[in-house]
C-alpha positions, 0 to 999 in steps of 0.5 A: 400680513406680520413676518410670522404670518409669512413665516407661518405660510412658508412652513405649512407651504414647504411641509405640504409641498414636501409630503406631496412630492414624497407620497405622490411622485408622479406629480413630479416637482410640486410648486404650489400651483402644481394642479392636483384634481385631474392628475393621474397622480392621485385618486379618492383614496389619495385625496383622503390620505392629503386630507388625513395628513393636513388635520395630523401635521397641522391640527386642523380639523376639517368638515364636509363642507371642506371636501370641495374641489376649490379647496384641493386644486393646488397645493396654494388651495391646500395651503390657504384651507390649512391657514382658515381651519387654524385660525 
């Protein structure tokens, strides 16, 4: 992994931790191994809005196949979905 690569996670990691605490603070402080399926904090439609936000502040754009539970367990599987769909 190259310095800007790191740099690259840290940036998509702080702007996705710092959305999912604004936007849903009843999950209270997000790190990235804050769980977000099963949380009272988020429903479908707050499951679209994540969504949403990834493909408008990333540029990535996502698929059905991305709609998975694997991918939208924690912020760290968000991450990891974002650096797939860009590179």
């Amino acid at each position: 992994m190259t310095t800007d690569t790191a740099m690259d996670t840290a940036a998509i990691g702080g702007a996705i931790r710092q959305y999912l605490q604004e936007r849903f603070p009843m999950l209270g402080t997000v790190d990235n191994e804050t769980p977000l399926l099963g949380s009272a904090a988020i429903d479908s439609l707050g499951f679209l809005e994540i969504v949403t936000f990834l493909e408008e502040r990333f540029g990535a754009v996502l698929d059905d196949d991305d709609f998975d539970a694997d991918n939208l367990k924690t912020p760290a599987t968000l991450i990891a979905l974002v650096q797939r769909k860009l590179s």
